[in-house]
Residue frames as qw, qx, qy, qz and C-alpha x, y, z in Angstrom:
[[0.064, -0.145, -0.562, -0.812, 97.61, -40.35, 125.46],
 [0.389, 0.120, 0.366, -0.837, 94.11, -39.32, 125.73],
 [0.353, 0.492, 0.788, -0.110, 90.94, -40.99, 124.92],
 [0.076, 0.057, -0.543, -0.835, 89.78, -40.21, 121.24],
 [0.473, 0.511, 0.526, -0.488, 85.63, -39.90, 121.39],
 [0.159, 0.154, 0.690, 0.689, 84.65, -40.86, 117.67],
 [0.505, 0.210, 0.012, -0.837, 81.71, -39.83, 115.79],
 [0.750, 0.125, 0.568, -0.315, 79.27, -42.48, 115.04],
 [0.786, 0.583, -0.175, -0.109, 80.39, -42.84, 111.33],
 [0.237, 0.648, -0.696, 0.200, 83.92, -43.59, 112.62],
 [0.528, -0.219, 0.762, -0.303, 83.05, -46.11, 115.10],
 [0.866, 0.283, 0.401, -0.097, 80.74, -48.10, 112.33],
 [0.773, 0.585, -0.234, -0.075, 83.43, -48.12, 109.85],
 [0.208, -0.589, 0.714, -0.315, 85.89, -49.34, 112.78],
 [0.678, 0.046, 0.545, -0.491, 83.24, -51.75, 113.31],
 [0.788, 0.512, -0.181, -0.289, 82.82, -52.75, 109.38],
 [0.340, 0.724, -0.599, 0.031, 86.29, -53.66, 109.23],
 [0.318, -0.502, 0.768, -0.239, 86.33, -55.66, 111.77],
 [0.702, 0.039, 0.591, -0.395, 83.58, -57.65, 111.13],
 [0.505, 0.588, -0.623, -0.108, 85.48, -58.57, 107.59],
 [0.033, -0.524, 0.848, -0.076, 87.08, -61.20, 109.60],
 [0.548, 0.093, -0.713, -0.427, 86.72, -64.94, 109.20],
 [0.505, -0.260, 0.583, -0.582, 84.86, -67.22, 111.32],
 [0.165, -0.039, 0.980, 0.109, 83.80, -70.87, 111.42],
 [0.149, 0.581, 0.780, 0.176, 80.92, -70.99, 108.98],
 [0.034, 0.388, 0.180, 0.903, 80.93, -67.54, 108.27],
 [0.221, -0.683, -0.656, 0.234, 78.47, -67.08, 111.70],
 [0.097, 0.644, -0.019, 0.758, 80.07, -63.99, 112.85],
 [0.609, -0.516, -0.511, 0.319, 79.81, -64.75, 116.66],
 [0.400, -0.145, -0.339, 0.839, 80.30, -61.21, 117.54],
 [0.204, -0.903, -0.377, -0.028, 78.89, -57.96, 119.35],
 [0.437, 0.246, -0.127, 0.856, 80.50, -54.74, 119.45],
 [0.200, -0.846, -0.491, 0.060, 79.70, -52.04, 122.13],
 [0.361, 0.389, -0.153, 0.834, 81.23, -48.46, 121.76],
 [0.460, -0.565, -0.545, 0.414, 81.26, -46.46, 124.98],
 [0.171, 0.928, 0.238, 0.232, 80.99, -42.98, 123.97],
 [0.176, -0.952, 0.095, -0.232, 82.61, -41.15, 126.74],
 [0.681, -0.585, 0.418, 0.138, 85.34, -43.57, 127.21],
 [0.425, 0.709, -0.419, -0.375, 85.90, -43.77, 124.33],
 [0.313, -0.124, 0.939, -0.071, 86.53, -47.74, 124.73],
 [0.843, 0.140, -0.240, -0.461, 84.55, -50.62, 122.25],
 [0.470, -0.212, 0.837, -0.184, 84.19, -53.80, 123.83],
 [0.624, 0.241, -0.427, -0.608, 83.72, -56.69, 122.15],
 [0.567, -0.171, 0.732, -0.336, 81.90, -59.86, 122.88],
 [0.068, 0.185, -0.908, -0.371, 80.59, -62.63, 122.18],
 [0.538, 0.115, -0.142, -0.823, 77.39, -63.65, 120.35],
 [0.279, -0.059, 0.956, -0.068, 76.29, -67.22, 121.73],
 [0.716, 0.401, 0.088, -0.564, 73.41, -66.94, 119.58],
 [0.684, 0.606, -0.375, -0.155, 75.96, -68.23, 116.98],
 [0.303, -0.616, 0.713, -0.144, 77.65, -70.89, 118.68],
 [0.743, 0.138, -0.609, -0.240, 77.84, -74.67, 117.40],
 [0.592, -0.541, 0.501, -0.326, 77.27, -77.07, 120.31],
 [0.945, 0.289, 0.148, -0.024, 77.79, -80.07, 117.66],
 [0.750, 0.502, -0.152, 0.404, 81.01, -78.84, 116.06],
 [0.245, 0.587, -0.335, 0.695, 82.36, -76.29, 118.50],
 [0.529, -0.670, -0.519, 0.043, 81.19, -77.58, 121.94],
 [0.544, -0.421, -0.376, 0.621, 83.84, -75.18, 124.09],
 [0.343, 0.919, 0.185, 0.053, 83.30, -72.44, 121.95],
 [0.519, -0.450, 0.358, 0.632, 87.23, -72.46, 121.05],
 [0.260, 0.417, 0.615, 0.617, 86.36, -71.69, 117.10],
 [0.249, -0.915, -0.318, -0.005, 84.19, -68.78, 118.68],
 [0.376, -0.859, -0.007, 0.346, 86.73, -67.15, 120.25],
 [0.681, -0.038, 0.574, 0.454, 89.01, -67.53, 117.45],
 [0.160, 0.686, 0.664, 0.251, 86.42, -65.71, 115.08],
 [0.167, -0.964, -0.194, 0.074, 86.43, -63.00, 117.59],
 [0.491, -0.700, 0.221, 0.470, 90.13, -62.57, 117.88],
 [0.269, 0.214, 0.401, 0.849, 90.54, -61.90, 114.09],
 [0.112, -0.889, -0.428, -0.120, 87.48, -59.52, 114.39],
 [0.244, -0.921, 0.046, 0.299, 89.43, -57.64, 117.08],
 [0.529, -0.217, 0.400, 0.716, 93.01, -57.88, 115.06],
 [0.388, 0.519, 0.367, 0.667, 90.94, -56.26, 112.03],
 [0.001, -0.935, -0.191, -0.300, 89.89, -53.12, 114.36],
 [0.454, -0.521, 0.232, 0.684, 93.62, -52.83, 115.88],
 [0.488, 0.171, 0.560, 0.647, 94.27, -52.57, 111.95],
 [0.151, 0.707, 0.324, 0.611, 91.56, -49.91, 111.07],
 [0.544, -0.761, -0.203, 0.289, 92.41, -48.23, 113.99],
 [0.622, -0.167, 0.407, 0.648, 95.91, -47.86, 112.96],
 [0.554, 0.340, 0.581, 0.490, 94.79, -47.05, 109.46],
 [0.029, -0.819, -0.469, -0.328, 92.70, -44.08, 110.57],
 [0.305, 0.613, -0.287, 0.670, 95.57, -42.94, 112.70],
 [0.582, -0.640, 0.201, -0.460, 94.61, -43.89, 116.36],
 [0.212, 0.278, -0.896, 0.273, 96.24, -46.18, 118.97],
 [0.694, -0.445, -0.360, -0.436, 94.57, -49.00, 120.35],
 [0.001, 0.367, -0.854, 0.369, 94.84, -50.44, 124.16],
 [0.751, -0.019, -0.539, -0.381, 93.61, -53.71, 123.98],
 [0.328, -0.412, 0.643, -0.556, 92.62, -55.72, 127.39],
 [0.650, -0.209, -0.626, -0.376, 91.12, -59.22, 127.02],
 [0.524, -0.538, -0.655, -0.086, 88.71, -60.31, 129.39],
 [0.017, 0.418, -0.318, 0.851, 88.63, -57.17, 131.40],
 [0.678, -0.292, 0.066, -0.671, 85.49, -58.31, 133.58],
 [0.041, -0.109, 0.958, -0.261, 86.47, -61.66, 135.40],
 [0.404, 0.260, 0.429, -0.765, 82.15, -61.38, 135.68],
 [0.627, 0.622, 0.224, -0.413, 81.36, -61.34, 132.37],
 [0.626, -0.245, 0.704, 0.229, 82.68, -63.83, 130.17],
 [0.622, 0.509, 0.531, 0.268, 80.99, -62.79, 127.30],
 [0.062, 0.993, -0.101, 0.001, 82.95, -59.81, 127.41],
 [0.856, 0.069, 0.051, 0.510, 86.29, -60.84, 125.51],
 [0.521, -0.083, -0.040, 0.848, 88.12, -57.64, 125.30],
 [0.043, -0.964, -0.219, 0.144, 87.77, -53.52, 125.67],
 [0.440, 0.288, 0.053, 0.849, 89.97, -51.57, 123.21],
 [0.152, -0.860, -0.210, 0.440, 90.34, -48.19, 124.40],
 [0.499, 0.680, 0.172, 0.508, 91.18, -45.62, 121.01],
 [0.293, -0.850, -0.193, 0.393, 93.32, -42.85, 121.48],
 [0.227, 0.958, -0.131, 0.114, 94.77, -39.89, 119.51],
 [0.605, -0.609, 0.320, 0.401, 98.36, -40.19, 118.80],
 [0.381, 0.834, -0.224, -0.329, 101.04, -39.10, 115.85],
 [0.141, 0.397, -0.905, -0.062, 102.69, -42.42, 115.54],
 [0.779, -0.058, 0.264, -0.565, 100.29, -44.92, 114.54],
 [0.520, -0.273, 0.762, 0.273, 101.58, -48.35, 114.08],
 [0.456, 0.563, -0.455, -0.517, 102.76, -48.54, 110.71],
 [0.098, -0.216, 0.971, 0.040, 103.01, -52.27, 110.86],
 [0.374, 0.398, 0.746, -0.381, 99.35, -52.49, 111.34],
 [0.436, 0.673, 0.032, -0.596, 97.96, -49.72, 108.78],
 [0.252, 0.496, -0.517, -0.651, 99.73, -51.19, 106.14],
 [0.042, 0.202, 0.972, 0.108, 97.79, -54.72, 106.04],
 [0.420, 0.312, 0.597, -0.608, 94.64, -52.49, 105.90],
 [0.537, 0.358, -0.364, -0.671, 93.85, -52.96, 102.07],
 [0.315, 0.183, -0.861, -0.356, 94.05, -56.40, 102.66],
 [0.377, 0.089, 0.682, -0.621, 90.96, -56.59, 104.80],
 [0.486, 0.496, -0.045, -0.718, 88.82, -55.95, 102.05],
 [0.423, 0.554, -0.662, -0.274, 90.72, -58.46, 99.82],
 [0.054, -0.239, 0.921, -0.302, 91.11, -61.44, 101.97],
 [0.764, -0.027, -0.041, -0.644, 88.67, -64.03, 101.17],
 [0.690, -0.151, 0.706, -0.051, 88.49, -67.95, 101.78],
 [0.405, 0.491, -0.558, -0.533, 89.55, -69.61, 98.85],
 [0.727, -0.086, 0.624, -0.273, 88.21, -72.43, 98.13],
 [0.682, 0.686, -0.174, -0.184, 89.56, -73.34, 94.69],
 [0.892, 0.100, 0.050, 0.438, 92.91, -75.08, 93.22],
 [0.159, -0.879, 0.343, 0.290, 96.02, -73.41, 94.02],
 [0.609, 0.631, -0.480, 0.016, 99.27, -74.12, 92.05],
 [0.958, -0.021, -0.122, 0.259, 101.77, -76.67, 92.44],
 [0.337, 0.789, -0.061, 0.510, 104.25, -73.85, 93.65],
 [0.580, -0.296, -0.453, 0.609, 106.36, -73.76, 96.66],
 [0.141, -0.986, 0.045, -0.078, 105.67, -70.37, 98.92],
 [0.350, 0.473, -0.579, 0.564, 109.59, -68.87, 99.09],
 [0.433, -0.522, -0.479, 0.557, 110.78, -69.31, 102.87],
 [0.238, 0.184, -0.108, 0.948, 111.11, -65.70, 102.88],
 [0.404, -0.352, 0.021, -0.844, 107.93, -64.99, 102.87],
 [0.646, -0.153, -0.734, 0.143, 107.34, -68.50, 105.23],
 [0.471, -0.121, -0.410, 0.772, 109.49, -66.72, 107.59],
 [0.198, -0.324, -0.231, -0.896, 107.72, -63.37, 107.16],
 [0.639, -0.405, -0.370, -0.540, 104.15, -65.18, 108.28],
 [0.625, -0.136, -0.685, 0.348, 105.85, -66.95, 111.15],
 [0.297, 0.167, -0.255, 0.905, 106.97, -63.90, 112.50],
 [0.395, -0.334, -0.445, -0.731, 103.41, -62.37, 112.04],
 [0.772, -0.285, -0.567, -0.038, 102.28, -65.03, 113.99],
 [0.596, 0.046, -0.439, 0.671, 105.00, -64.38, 116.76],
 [0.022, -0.218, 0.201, -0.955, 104.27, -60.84, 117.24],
 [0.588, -0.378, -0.023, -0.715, 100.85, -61.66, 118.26],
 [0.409, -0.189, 0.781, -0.433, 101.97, -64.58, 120.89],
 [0.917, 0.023, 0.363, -0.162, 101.40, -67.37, 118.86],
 [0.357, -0.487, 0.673, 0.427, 103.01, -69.74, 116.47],
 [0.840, 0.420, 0.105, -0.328, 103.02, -70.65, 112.91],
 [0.531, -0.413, 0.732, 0.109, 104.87, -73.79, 111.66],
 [0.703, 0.489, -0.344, -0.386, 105.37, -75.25, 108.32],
 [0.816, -0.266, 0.506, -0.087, 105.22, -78.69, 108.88],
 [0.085, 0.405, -0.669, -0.617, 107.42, -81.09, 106.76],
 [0.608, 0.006, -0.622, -0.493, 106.10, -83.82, 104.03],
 [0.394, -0.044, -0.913, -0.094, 105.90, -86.64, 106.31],
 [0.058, -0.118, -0.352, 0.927, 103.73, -84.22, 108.52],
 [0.343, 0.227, -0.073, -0.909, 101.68, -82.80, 106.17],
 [0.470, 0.072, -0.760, -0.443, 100.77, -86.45, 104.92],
 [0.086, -0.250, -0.903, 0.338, 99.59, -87.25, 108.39],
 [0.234, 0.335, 0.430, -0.805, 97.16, -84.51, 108.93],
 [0.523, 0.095, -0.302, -0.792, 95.58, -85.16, 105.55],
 [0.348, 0.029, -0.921, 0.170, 95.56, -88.45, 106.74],
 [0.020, 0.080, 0.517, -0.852, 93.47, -86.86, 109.39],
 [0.347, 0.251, -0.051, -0.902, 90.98, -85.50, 107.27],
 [0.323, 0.111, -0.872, -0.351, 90.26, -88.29, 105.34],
 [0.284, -0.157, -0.880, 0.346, 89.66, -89.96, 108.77],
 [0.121, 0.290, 0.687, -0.656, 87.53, -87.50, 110.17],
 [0.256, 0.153, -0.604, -0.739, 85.54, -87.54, 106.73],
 [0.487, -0.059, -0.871, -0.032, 84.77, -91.15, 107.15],
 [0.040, 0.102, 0.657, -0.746, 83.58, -90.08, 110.87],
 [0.210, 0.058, -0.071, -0.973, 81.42, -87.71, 109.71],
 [0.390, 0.186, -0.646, -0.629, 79.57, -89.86, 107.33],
 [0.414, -0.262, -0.871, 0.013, 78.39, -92.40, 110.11],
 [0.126, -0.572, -0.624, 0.517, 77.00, -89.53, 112.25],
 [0.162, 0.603, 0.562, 0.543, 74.77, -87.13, 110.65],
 [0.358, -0.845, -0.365, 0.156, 73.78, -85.40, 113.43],
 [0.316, -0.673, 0.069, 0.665, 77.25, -83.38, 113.04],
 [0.335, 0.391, 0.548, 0.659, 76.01, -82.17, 109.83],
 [0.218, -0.688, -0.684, 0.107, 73.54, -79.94, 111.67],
 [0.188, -0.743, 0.051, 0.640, 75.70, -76.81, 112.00],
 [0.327, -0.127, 0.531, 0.771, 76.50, -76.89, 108.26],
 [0.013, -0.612, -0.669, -0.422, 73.00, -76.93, 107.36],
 [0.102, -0.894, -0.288, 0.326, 72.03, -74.34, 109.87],
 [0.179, -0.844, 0.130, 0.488, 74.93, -72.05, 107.95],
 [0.279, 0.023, 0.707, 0.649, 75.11, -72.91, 104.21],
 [0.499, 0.532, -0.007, -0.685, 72.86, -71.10, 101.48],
 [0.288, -0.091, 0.803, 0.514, 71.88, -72.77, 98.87],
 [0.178, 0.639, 0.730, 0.166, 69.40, -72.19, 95.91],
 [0.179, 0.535, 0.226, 0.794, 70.07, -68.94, 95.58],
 [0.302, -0.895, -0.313, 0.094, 68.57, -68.22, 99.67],
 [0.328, 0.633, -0.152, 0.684, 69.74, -64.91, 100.89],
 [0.737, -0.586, -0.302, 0.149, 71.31, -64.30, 104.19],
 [0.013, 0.988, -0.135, 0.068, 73.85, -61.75, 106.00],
 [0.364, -0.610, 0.698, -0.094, 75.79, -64.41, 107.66],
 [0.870, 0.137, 0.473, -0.018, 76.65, -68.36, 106.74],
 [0.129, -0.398, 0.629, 0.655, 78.83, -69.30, 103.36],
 [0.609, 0.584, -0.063, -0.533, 76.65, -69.33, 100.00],
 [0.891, 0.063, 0.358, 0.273, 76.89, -71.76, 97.35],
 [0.390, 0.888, -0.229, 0.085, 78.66, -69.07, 95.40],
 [0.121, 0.666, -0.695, 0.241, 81.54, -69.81, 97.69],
 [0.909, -0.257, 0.314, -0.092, 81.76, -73.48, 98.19],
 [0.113, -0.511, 0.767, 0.372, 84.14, -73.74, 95.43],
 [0.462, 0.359, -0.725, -0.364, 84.61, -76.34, 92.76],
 [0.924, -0.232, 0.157, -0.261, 83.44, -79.80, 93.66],
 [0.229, -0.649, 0.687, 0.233, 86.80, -81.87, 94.25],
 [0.833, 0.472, -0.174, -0.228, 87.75, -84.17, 91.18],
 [0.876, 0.114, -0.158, 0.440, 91.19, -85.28, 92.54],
 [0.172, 0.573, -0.418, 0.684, 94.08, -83.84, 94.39],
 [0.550, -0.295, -0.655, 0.426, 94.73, -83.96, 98.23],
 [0.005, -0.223, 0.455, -0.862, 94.07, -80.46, 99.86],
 [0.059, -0.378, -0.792, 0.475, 92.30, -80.78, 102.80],
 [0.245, 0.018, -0.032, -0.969, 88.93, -78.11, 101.63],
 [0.322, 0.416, 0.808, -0.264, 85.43, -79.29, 103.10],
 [0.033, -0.241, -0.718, -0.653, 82.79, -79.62, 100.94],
 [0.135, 0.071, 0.455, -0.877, 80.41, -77.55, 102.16],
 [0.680, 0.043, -0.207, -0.702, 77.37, -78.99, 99.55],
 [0.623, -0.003, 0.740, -0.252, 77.73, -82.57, 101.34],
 [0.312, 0.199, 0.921, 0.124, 75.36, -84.77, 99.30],
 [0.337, 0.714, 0.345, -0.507, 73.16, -81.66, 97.85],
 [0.595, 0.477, 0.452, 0.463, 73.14, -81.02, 94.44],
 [0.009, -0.739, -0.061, 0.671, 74.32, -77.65, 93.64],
 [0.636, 0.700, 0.292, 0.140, 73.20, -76.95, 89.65],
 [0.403, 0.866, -0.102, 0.279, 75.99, -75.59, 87.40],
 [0.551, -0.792, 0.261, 0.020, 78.63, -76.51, 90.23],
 [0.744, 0.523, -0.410, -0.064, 81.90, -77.58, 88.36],
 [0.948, -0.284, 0.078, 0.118, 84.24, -79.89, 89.23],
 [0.392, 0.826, -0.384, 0.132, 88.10, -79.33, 89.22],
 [0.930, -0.252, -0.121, 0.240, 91.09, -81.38, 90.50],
 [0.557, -0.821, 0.035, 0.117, 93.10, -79.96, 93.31],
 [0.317, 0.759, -0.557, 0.114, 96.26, -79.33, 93.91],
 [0.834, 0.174, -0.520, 0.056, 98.91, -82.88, 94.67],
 [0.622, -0.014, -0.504, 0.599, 101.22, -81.40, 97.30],
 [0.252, -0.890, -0.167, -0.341, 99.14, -78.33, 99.59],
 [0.400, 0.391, -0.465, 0.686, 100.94, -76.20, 101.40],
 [0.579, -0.542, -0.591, -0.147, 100.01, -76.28, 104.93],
 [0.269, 0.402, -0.505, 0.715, 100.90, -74.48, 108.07],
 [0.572, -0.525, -0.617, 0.128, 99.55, -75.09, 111.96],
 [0.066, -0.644, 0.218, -0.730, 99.05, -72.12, 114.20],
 [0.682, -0.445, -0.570, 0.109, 99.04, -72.92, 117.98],
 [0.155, -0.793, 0.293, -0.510, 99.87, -71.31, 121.19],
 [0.250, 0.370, -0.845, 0.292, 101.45, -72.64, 124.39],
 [0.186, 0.202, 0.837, -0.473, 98.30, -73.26, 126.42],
 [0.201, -0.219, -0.814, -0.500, 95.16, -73.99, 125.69],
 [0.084, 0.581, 0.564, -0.581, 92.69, -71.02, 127.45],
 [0.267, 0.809, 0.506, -0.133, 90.20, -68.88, 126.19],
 [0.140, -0.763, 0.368, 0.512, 92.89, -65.86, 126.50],
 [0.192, -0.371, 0.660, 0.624, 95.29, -67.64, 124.42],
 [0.422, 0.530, 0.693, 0.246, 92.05, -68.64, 121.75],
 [0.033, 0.938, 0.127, -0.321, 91.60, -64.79, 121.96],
 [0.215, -0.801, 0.347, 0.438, 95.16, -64.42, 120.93],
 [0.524, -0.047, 0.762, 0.377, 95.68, -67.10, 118.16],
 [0.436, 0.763, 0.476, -0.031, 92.47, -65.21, 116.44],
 [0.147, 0.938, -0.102, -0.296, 94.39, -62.18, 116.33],
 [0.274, -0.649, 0.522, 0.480, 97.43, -63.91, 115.04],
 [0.493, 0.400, 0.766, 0.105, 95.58, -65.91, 112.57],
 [0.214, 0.921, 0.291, -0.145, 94.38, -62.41, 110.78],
 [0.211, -0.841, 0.356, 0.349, 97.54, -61.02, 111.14],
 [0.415, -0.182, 0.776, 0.439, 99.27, -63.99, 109.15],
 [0.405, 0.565, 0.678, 0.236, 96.14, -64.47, 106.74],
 [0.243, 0.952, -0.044, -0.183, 96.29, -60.23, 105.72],
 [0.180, -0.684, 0.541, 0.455, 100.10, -60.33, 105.45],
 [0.289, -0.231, 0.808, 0.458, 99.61, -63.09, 102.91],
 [0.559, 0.673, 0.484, 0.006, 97.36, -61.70, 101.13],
 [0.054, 0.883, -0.224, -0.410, 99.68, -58.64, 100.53],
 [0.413, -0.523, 0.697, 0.265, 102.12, -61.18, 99.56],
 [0.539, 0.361, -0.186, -0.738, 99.43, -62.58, 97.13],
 [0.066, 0.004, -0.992, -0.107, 98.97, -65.52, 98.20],
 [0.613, -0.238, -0.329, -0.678, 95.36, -67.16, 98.38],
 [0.210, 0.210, -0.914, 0.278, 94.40, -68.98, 101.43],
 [0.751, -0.163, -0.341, -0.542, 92.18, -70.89, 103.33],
 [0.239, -0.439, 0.667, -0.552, 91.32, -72.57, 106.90],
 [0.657, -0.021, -0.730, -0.187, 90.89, -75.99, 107.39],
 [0.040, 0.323, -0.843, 0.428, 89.88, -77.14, 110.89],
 [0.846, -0.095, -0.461, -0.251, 87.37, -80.40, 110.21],
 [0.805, 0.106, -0.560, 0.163, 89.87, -82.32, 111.95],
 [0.298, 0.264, -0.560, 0.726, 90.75, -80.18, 114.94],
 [0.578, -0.361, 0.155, -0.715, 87.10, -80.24, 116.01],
 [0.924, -0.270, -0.181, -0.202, 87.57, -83.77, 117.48],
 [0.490, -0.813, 0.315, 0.004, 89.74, -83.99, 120.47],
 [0.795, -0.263, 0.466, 0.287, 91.96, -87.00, 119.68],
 [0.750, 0.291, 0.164, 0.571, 93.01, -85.92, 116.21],
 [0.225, 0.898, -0.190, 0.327, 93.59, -82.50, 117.39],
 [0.792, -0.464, 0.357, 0.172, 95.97, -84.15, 120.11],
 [0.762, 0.213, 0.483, 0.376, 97.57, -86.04, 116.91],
 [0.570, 0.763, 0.087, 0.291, 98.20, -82.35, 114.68],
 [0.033, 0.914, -0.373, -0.158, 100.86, -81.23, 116.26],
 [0.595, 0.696, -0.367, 0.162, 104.34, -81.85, 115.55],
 [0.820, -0.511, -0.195, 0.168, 106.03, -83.35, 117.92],
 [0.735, 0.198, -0.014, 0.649, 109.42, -82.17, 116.48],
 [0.116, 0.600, 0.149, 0.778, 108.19, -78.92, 116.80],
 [0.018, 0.003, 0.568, -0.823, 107.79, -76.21, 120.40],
 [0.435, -0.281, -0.233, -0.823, 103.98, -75.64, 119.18],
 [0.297, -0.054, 0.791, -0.532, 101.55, -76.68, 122.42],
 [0.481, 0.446, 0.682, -0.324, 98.16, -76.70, 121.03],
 [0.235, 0.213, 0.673, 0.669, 97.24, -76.89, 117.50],
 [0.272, 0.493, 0.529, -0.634, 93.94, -74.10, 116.51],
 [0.736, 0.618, 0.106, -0.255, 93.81, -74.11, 112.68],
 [0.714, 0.383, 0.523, 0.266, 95.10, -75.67, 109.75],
 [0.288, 0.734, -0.152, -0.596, 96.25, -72.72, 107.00],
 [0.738, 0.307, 0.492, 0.345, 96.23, -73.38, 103.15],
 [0.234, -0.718, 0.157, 0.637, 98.54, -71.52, 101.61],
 [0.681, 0.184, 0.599, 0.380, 99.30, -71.27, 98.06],
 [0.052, -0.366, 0.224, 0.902, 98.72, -69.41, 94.47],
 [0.130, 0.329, 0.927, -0.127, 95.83, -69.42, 93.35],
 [0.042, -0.543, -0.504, -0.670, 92.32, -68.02, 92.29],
 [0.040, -0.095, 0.585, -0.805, 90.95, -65.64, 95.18],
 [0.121, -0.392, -0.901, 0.140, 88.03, -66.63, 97.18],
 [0.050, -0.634, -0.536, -0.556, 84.44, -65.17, 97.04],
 [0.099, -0.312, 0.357, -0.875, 83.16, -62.85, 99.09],
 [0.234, -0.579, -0.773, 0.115, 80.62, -64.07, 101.77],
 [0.006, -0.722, -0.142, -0.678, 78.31, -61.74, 103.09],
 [0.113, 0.067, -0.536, 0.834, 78.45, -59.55, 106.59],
 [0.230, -0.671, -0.694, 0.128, 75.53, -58.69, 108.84],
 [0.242, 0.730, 0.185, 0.612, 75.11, -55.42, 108.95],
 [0.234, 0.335, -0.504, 0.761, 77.10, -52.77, 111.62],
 [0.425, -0.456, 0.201, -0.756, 73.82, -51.36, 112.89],
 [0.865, -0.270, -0.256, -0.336, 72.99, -55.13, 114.12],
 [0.766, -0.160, -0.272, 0.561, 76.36, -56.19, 115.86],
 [0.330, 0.314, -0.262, 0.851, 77.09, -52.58, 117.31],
 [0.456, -0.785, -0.418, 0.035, 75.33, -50.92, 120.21],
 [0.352, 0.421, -0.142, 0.824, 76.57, -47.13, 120.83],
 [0.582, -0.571, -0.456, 0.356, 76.28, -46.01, 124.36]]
């Protein structure tokens, strides 16, 4: 197939889409460069927005980026083009994580296009879900998801799911005796009404927790947010653990995209969810989340899964600042 040269409104609404995707503290660690005549957008990475406190390898980075790129396979798709997707094409240049090359073709994957409405939709939720078992069907469904993009997602059982909150708890209690790893939350929370493109607002911190067990950080700490209510969780969260078999950059690259992939398909499905990984930023309890019972190698996020109220929108940085057209 041939290389498909866009026009500069197609590339930034390629671009919009992408940058929809979630990231740790809503930074947005990416850069998007569109080569004109190759018709190729690379995308990198924006160490501006890295956490050396919470994210020292910058594995939550790359993570960020690899839903980013799963959401422009998707509008790709949507708009009728095929992508070929290369991560780390440049052995050189490390902050160069992948180069999609677009091209013109009459069979665009229908698997992709049809999860684009839920770009738009798909928001952390940070609220009480129901007491409601997800069918396996659709379990099985998200696994799959997961699968197709070379990684894994596992639904751990109860005596599982009671360790990892276990987890939290613990790395709660961490937290609380070192301040210093508070430092990335404050650099990327809003509160008081400031306004910003990137970071998570108190609009979306959710409810303050009153009871119940899901694992959902509290993103106002010890601040007072006025008019914040209080609400009491759900008893038994559903949980699920994405991982991959090793534990490189690549495969962070690849868990992002399958992470997106699972977290659109269940929104179609209408569920509400939400990414928990407090606990996997410290080495020894992310050692401790997998499953032993289970093939998964390395654990990279947490999913809440559930029914529920959907989560706010945060806001985006704008295209013209994360794109660079060549």
């Amino acid at each position: 197939m041939q290389a498909q040269p866009l026009d500069t409104m197609h590339v930034k609404a390629l671009v919009s889409a992408a940058t929809a995707a979630p990231s740790l503290h809503n930074a947005q660690p990416w850069l998007f460069r569109y080569h004109h005549e190759a018709a190729t957008l690379e995308l990198r990475a924006d160490l501006t927005r890295a956490m050396p406190r919470t994210d020292p390898d910058n594995r939550a980075l790359h993570l960020g980026c690899g839903a980013a790129l799963f959401n422009l396979r998707v509008a790709a798709a949507h708009s009728g083009l095929h992508t070929d997707t290369v991560l780390y094409p440049d052995p050189a240049d490390r902050e160069l994580l992948a180069a999609v090359r677009l091209t013109g073709t009459d069979r665009p994957d229908g698997g992709l296009a049809r999860l684009f409405p839920s770009i738009a939709r798909r928001h952390t939720s940070r609220h009480p879900f129901q007491d409601r078992p997800v069918p396996a069907a659709v379990q099985e469904a998200l696994s799959e998801a997961a699968r197709q993009e070379g990684a894994e997602l596992v639904f751990p059982g109860e005596w599982h799911v009671a360790a990892l909150l276990e987890h939290v708890r613990d790395v709660e209690g961490r937290d609380s005796m070192e301040p210093e790893r508070f430092e990335d939350i404050r650099r990327w929370t809003r509160t008081g009404g400031e306004t910003a493109f990137d970071g998570i607002p108190d609009s979306a911190f959710g409810p303050r927790k009153a009871g119940g067990r899901a694992p959902v950080r509290d993103f106002a700490g010890r601040r007072a947010v006025p008019g914040r209510p209080a609400a009491v969780f759900e008893a038994t969260p559903h949980l699920a653990e994405l991982g991959t078999g090793q534990d490189r950059p690549q495969d962070w690259l690849r868990a992002g995209q399958a992470l997106e992939r699972v977290l659109l398909l269940a929104t179609l499905n209408g569920l509400a969810t939400s990414l928990t990984s407090h606990s996997l930023e410290r080495e020894d309890l992310r050692e401790l989340a997998r499953d032993p019972r289970s093939a998964l190698g390395f654990v990279h996020m947490v999913l809440r899964l559930g029914y529920g109220p959907a989560g706010t929108a945060t806001p985006r940085r704008p295209v013209e600042e994360v794109l660079e057209i060549r």
